[in-house]
N, C-alpha and C positions, 0 to 999 in steps of 0.2 A: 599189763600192757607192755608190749615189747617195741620200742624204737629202733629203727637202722641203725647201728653205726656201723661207718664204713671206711673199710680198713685201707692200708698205700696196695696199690693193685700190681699187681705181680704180673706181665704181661706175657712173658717168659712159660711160665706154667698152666694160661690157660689153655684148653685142650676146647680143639677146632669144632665147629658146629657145624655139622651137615644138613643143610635144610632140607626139607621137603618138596615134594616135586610139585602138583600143582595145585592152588585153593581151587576149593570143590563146591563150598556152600556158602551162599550166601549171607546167612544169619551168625553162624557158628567155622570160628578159624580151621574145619578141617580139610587133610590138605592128599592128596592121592597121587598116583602115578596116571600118566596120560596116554591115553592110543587113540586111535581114528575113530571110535564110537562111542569109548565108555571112557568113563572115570571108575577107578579100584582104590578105596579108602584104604590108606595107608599105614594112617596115623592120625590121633586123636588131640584127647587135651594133656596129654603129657609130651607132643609135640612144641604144642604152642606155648606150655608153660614153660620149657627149656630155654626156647629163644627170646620169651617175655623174661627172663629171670636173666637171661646174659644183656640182655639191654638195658634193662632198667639199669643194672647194677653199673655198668659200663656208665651208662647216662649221668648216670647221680653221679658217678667219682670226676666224670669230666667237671661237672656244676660246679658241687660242693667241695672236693679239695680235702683240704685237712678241715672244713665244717665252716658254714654258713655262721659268721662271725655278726653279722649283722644281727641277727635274730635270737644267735646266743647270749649278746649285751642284752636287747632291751625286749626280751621276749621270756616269763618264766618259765623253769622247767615243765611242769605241771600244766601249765595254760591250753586249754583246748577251747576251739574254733567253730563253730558252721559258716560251710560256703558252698557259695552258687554258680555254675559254668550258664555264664550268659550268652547267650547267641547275638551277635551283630550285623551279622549278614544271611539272607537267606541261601539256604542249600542242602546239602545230603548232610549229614552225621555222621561222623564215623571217627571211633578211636575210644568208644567209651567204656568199652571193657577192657583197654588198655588203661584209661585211666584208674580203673578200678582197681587193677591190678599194681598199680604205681605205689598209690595210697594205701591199700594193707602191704604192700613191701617196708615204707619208712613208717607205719605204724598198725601192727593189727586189731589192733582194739577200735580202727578206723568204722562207721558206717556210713555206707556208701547207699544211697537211694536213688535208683534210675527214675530217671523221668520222663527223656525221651532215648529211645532205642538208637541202635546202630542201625545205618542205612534207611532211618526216616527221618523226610524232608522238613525242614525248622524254617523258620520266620525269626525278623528283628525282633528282641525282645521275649526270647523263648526262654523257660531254664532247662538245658539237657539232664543237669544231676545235681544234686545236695550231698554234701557229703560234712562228717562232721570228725574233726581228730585232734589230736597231739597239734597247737600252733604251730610249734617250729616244725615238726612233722611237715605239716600241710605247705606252709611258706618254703620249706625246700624242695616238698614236690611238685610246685604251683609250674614252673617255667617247663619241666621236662612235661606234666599233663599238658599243659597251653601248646607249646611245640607241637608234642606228635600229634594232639588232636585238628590242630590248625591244615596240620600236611596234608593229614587220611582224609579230615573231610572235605578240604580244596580236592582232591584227587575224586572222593567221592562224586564232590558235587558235579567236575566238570564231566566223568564219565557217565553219569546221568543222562546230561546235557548232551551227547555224541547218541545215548541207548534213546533218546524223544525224537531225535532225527531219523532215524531210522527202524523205530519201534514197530512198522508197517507193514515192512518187508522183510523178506526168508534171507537176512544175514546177521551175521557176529560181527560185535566189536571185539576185537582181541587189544591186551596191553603187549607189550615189548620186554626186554630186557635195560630198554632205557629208565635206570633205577637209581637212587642214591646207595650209593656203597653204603651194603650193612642194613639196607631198610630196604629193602626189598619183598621182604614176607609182609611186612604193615603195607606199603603201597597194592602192592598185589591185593590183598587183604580189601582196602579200600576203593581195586575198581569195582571187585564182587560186588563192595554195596552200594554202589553206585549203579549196578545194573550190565555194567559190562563183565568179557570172561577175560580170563588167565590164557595168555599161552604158555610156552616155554618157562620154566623157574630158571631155568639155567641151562648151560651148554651140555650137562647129562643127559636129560630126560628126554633130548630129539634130534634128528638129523634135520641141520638148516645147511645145505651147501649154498652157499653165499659166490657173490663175484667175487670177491678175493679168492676164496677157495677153489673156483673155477679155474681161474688167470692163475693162481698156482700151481696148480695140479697138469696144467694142461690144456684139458679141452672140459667140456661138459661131461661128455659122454664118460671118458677117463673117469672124472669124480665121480658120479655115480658108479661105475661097476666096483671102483674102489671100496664106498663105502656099501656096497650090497657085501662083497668079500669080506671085508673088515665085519659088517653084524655077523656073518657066519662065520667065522673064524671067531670071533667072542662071544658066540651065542647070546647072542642081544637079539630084542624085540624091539626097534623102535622106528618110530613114525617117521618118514622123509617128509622133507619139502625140500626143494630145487625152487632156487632165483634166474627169473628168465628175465635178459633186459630188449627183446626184442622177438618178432614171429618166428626169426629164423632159429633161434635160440630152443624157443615151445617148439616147434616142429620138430626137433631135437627129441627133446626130451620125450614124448610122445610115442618117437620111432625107438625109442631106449626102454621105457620105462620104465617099474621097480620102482616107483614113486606111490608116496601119497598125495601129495598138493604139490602144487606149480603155484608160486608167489611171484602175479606180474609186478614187479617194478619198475614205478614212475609212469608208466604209462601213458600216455594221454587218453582218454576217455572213446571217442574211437577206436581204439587200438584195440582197447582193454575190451568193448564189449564184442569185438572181431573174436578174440583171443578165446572169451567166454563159451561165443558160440564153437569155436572151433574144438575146444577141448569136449566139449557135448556132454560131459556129465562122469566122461570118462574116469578125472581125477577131480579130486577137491581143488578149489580156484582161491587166491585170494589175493588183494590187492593191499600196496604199503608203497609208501614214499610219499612224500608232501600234501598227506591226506587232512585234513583241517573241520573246522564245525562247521567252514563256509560251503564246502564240498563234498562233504560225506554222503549226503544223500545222493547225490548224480553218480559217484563212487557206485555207493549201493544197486542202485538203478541199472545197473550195466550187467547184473545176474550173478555177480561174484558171490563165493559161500562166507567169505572172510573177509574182514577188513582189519590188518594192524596199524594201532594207531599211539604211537609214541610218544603223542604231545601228552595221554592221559597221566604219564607222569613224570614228564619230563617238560611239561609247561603249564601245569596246574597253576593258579594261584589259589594260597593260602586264605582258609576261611577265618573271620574275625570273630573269636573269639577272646572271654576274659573271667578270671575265678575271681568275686567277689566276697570277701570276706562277710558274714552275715551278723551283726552283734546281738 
């Protein structure tokens, strides 16, 4: 049996992590490069085990320190445990092969029994997994499993919640880039199984000209021919979207464009499905600004291909869960 120990973290020498462009599957963390029709697998589980292994480790030194003093007094070396992830609230699931992963990190000799999967719906009084190890092991990986899985499957759960709304009709929920610094591949990760998609992983993988970049640049039109020059001048392939915040704005863009999508923002709901018809099918449509679970379907309703919705992780709440120790 091999326990963690975990050394003073040298912050200095760790070497950067380039994530991955976008979650692709639902069941399974793999993660691809994104264009206008497909997904092209990237990267597998030697992806997600990189970024699982710089967090975990990250995590734990934040927790534990120079060592979980508490458990070291009145806890023997030797002393192993079974315990149970009990569900308290109903919702989506999500985070459990994170935890899995936590648990043979500060002990491999750890077994871990699924009970309930990732991205399937739990009830009060569910057990999602059994797992059995190293006490102190387990008591130091209790609060880092509790955390992230509370996050992913609040985030699961409410994305769900947005994909039942509008499960009817011929549009996407899309997530944002509104992310917790650093956990960004687990949220992304957790709208997958909640049912909603991945846009952008970050400012690589797409062309978003934004109003700021507009009003900086110029004019509209200015930006876009910029960044049409700019991909060919760096031989890049990558998808446009153009932020219009009025008709005059789309009619613009239209008479310009070298786009993939037009992102109306804010809209009013009139406007928006003016906007819809007008564009004709010509480009991909999609709507984002104070989009809510109150409104998404009238949203949806107005013919748009997209919907980005930022609240799915950036106003989640956290699902109640709790590891009981099993004697």
């Amino acid at each position: 049996m091999r326990l963690l120990t975990l050394q003073p973290y040298n912050f200095i020498t760790l070497q950067p992590y380039t994530p991955p462009h976008l979650a692709s599957h639902l069941r399974k963390p793999y993660f691809c490069a994104s264009n206008k029709h497909t997904c092209v697998m990237i990267a597998e589980e030697a992806t997600i085990k990189s970024y699982l292994d710089e967090f975990v480790e990250r995590s734990l030194q934040e927790d534990v320190g120079d060592g979980d003093h508490t458990s070291l007094a009145c806890i023997p070396e030797n002393d192993r445990s079974r315990a149970h992830l009990l569900v308290k609230d109903p919702g989506v699931l999500a985070g459990v092969e994170v935890a899995r992963r936590i648990f043979k990190r500060v002990d491999d000799s750890a077994h871990f029994t699924v009970i309930k999967d990732d991205g399937k719906a739990v009830s009060y009084g569910d057990i999602a997994f059994e797992v059995e190890c190293n006490t102190r092991a387990l008591l130091m990986a209790e609060r880092l499993v509790l955390n992230t899985m509370q996050r992913m499957s609040g985030i699961a759960t409410l994305s769900n919640r947005f994909k039942f709304e509008v499960e009817d009709l011929p549009v996407t929920i899309l997530d944002t880039r509104k992310t917790t610094p650093r956990l960004r591949l687990l949220e992304k990760w957790a709208v997958k199984l909640g049912g909603c998609e991945n846009y952008r992983f970050g400012l690589y993988d797409r062309i978003m000209i934004k109003d700021n970049h507009i009003d900086a640049c110029g004019s509209l039109t200015k930006a876009i021919e910029q960044v049409v020059d700019y991909l060919k001048a760096k031989q890049k392939s990558l998808p446009i979207t153009v932020e219009v915040r009025n008709l005059v704005e789309l009619h613009e863009v239209m008479e310009v464009g070298h786009v993939d999508r037009i992102l109306l923002d804010n809209f009013e709901l009139l406007l928006m499905k003016e906007a819809v018809a007008h564009v004709n099918n010509q480009f991909e449509t999609e709507a984002s600004g104070g989009i809510n679970i109150h409104n998404v379907r009238e949203v949806a309703q107005t013919g748009v291909d997209f919907i980005s919705v930022g609240a799915l992780t950036h106003s989640a709440h956290s699902l109640d869960l709790s590891l009981k120790v099993v004697k």
